[in-house]
KOLDO-52420 format. One record per residue (C-alpha): residue number from 1; residue in three letters; chain; x, y, z. Coordinates in steps of 0.1 Angstrom, whole numbers, plus 5000, padded with zeros to 4 digits. Each point is the difference from the previous one (the first is absolute). Layout:
residues N
site num = NUM residu = ALA chaine = A u = X v = Y w = Z .
...
//
This chain:
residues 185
site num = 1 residu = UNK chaine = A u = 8642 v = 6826 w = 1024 .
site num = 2 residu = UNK chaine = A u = 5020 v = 4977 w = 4977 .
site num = 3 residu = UNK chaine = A u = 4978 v = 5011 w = 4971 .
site num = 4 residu = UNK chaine = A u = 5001 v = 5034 w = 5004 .
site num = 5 residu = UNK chaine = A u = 5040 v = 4994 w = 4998 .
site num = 6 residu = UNK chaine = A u = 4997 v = 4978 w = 4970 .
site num = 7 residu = UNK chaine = A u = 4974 v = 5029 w = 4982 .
site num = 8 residu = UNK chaine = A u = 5028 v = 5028 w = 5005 .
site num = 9 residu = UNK chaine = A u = 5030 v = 4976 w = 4994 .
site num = 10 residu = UNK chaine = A u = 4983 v = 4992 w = 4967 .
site num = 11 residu = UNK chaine = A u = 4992 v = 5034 w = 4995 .
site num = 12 residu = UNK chaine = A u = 5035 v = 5015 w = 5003 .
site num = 13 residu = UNK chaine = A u = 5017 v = 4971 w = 4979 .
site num = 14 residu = UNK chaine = A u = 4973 v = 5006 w = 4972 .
site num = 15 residu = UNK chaine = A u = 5009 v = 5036 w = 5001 .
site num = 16 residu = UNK chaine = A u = 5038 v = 4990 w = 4997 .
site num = 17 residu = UNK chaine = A u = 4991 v = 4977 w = 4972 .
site num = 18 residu = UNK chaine = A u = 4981 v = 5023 w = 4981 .
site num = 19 residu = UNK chaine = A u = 5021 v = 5029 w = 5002 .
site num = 20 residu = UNK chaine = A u = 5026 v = 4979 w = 4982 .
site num = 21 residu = UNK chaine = A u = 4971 v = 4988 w = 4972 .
site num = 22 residu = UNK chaine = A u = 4998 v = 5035 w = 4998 .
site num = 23 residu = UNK chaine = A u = 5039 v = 5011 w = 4998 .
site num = 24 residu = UNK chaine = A u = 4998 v = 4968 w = 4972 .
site num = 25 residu = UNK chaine = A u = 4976 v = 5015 w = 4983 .
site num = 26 residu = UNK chaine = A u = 5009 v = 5039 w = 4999 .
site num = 27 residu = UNK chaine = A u = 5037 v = 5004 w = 5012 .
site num = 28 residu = UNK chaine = A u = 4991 v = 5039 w = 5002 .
site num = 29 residu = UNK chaine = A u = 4976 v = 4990 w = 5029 .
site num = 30 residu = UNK chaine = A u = 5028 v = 4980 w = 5015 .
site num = 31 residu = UNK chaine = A u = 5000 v = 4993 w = 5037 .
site num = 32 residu = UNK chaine = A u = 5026 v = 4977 w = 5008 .
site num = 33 residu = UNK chaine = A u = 5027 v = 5009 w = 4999 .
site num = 34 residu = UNK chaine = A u = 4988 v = 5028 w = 5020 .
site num = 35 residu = UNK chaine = A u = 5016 v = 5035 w = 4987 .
site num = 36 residu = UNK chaine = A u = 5014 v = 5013 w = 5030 .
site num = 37 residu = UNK chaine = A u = 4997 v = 4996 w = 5042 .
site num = 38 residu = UNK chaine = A u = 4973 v = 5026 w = 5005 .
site num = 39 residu = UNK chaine = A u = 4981 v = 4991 w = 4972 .
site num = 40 residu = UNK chaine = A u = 4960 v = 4987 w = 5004 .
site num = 41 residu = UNK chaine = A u = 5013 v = 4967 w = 4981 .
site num = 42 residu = UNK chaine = A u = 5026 v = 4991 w = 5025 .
site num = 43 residu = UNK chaine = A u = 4976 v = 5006 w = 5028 .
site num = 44 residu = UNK chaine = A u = 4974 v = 4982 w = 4980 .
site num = 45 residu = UNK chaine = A u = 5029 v = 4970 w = 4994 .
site num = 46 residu = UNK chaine = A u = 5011 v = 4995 w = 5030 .
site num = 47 residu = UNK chaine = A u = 4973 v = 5011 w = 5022 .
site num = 48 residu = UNK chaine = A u = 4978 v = 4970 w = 4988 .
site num = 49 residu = UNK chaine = A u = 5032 v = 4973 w = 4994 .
site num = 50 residu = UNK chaine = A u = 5003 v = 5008 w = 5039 .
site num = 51 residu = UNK chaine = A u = 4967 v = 4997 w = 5009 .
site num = 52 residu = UNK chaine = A u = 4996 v = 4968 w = 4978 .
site num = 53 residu = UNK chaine = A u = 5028 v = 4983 w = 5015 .
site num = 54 residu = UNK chaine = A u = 4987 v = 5006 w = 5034 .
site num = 55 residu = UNK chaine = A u = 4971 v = 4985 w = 4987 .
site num = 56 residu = UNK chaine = A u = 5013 v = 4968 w = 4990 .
site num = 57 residu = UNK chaine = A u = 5019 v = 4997 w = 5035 .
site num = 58 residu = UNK chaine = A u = 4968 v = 5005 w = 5016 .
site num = 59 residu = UNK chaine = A u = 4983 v = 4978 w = 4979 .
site num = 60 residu = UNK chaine = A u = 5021 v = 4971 w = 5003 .
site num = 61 residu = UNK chaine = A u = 5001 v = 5003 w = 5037 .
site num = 62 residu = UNK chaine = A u = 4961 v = 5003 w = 5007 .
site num = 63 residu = UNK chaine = A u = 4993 v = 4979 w = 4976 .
site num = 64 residu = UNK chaine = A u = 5031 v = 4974 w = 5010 .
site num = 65 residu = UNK chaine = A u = 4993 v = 4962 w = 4986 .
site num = 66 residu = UNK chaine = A u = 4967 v = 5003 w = 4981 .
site num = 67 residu = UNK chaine = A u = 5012 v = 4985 w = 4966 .
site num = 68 residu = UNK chaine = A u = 5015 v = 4965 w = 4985 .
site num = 69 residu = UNK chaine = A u = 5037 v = 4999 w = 5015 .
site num = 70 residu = UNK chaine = A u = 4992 v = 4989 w = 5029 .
site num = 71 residu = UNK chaine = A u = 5034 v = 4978 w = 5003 .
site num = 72 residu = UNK chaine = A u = 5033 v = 5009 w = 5022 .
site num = 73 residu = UNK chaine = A u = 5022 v = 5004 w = 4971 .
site num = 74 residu = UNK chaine = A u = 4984 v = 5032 w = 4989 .
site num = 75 residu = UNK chaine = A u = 5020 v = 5019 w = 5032 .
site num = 76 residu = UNK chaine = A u = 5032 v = 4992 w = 4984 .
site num = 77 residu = UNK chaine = A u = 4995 v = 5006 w = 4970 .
site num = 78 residu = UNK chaine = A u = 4981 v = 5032 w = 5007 .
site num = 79 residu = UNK chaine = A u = 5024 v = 5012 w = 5024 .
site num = 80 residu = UNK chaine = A u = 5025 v = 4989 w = 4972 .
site num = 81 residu = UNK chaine = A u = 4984 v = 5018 w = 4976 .
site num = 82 residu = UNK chaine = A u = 4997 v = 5034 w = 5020 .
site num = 83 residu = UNK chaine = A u = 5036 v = 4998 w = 5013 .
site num = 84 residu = UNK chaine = A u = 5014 v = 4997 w = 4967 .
site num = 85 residu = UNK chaine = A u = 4981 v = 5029 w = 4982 .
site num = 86 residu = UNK chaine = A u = 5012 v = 5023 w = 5033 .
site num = 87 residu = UNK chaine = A u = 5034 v = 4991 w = 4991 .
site num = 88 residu = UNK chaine = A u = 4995 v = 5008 w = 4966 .
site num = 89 residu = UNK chaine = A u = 4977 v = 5033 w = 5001 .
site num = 90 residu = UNK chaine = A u = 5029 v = 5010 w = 5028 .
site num = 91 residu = UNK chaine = A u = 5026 v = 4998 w = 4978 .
site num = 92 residu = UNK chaine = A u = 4977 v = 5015 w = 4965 .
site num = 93 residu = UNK chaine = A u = 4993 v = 5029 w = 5022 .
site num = 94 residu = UNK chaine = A u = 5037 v = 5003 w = 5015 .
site num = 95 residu = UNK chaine = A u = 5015 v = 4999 w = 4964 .
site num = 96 residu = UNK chaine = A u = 4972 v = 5022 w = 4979 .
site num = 97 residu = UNK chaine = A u = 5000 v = 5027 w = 5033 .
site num = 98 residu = UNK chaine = A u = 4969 v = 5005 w = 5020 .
site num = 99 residu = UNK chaine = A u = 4989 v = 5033 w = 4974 .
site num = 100 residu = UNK chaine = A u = 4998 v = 4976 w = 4971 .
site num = 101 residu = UNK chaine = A u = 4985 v = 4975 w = 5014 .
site num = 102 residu = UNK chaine = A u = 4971 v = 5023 w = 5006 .
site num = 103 residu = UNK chaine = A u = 4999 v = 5008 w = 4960 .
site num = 104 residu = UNK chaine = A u = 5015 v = 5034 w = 5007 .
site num = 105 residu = UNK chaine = A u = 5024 v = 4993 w = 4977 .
site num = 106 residu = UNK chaine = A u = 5040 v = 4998 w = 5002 .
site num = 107 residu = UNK chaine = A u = 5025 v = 4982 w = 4973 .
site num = 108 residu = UNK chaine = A u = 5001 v = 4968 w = 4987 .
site num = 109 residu = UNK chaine = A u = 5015 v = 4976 w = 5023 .
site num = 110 residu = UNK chaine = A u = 5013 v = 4967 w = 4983 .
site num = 111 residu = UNK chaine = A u = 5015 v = 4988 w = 5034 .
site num = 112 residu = UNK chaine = A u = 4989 v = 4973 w = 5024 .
site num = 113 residu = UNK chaine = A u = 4965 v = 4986 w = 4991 .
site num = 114 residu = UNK chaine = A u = 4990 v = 5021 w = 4977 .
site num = 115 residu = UNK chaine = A u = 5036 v = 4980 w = 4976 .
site num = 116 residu = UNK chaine = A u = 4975 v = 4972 w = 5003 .
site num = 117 residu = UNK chaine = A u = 4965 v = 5011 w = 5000 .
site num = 118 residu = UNK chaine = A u = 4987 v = 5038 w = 4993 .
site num = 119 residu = UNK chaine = A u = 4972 v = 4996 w = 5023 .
site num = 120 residu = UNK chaine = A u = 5013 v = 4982 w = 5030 .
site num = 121 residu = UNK chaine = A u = 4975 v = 5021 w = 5025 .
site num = 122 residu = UNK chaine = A u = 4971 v = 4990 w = 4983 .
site num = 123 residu = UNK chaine = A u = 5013 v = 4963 w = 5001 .
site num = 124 residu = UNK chaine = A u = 5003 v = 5001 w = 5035 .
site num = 125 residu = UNK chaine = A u = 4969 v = 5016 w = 5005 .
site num = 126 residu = UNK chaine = A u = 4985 v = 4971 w = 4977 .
site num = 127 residu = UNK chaine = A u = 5014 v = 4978 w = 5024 .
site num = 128 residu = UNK chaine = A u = 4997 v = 5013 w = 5032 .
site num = 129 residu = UNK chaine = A u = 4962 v = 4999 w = 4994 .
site num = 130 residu = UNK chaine = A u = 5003 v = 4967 w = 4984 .
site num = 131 residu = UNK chaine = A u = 5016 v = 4992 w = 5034 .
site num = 132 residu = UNK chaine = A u = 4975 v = 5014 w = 5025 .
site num = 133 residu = UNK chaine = A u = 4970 v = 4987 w = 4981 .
site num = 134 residu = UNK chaine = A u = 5019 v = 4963 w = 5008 .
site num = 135 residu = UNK chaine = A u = 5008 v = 5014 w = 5036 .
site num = 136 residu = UNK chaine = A u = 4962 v = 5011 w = 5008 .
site num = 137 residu = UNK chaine = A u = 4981 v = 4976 w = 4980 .
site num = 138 residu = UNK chaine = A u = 4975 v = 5024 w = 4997 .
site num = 139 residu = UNK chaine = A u = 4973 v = 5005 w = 4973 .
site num = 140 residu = UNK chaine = A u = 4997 v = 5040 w = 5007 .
site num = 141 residu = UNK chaine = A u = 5035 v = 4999 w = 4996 .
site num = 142 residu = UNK chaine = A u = 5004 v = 4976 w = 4966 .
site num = 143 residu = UNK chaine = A u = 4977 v = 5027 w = 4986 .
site num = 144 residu = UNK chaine = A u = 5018 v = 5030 w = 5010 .
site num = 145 residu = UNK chaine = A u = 5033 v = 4989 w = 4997 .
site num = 146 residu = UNK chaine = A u = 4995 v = 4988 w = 4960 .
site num = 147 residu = UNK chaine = A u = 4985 v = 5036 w = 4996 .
site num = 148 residu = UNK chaine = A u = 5035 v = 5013 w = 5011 .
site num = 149 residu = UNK chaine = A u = 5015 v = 4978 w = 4977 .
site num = 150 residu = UNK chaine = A u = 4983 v = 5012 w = 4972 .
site num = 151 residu = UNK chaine = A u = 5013 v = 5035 w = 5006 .
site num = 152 residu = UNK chaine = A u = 5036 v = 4987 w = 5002 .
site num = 153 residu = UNK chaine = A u = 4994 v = 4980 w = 4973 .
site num = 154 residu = UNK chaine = A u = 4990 v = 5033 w = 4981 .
site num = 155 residu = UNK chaine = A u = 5018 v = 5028 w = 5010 .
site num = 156 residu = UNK chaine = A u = 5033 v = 4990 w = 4981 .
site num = 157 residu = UNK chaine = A u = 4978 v = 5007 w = 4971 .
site num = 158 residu = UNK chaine = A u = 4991 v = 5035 w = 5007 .
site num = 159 residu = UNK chaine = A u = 5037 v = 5006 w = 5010 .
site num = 160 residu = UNK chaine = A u = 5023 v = 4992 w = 4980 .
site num = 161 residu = UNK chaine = A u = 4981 v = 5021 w = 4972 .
site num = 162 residu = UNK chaine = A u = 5013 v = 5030 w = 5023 .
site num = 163 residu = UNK chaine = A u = 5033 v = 4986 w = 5006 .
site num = 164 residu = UNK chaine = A u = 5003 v = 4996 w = 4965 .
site num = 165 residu = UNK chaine = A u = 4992 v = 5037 w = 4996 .
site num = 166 residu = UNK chaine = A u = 5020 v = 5016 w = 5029 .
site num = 167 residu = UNK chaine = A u = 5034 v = 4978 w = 4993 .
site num = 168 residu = UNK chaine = A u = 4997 v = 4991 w = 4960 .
site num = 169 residu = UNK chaine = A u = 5024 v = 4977 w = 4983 .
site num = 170 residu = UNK chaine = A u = 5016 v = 4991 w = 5034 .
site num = 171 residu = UNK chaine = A u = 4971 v = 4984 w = 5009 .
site num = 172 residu = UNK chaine = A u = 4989 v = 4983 w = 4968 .
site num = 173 residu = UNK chaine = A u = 5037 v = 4984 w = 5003 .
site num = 174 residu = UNK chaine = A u = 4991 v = 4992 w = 5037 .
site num = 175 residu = UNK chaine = A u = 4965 v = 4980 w = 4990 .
site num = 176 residu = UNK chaine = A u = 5021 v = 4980 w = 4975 .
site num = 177 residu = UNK chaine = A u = 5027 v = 4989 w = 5026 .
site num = 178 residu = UNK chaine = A u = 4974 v = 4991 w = 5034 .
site num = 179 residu = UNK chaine = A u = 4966 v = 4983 w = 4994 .
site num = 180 residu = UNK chaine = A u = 4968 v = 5018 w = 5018 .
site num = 181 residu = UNK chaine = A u = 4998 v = 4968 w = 5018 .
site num = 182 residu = UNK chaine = A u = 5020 v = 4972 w = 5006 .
site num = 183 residu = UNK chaine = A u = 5003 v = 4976 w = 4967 .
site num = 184 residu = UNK chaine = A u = 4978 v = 5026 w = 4983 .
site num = 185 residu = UNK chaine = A u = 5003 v = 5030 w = 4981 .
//
């Protein structure tokens, strides 16, 4: 059972992954952001982000304590870790409004995190899964969860192309004020 998990979690996040290669590649193909709510790219989006995050959950827990860390410390720090990005993707998602945070678009919103850091969902999703791979200890989930990483890692990428497009010199000034990520540009 926990491979058949693992296949289809690896098989959504390489289709989320790939679908931003391809938005790199040809931004007329772009899929993320996805171009409105009813769209087959926001159903394609956030159909597999969903199921690949239930994946991971599920992963970690069948496949709880099967890697290196087995040491007490990695509850607190895990639980550290995944308290702290809640707090943070809380307040991304309060400030940016629940619309935008989906890539359905809105305004430019210079408030809260995003004075600090213009991605600060994908840095807590970063380290919410950096957190439950510490929490689970799990090899299915070390797998899985740097996958997700790789599309948060990416997705700014494919983005901010768009935003550049949809708010213009606004948001060129707003990339030279806030880094992507903290301490770099």
């Amino acid at each position: 059972m926990k491979e058949l998990i693992l296949t289809i979690t690896i098989m959504a996040e390489t289709f989320l992954v790939a679908s931003l290669i391809v938005t790199l590649v040809n931004p007329s193909l772009r899929v993320w952001p996805p171009p409105r709510r009813n769209s087959w790219k926001y159903f394609f989006t956030w159909g597999l982000t969903i199921g690949s995050w239930a994946g991971i959950l599920t992963l970690g827990i069948l496949d709880w304590n099967s890697f290196l860390l087995d040491h007490w410390l990695r509850f607190p720090i895990g639980i550290g870790l995944i308290a702290s990005s809640l707090i943070l993707v809380i307040w991304a998602i309060k400030t940016l409004g629940f619309q935008a945070s989906q890539g359905l678009g809105g305004t430019i919103v210079q408030q809260g995190p995003y004075q600090i850091i213009r991605n600060p969902q994908y840095l807590a999703n970063i380290i919410m899964l950096g957190g439950f791979w510490i929490l689970t200890n799990s090899v299915y989930a070390w797998f899985t969860c740097f996958l997700g990483m790789v599309w948060f890692i990416v997705a700014p990428f494919t983005e901010e192309p768009w935003l550049q497009k949809e708010f213009g010199p606004d948001y060129n000034l707003y990339m030279e004020k806030v880094p992507r990520w903290i301490f770099l540009g």
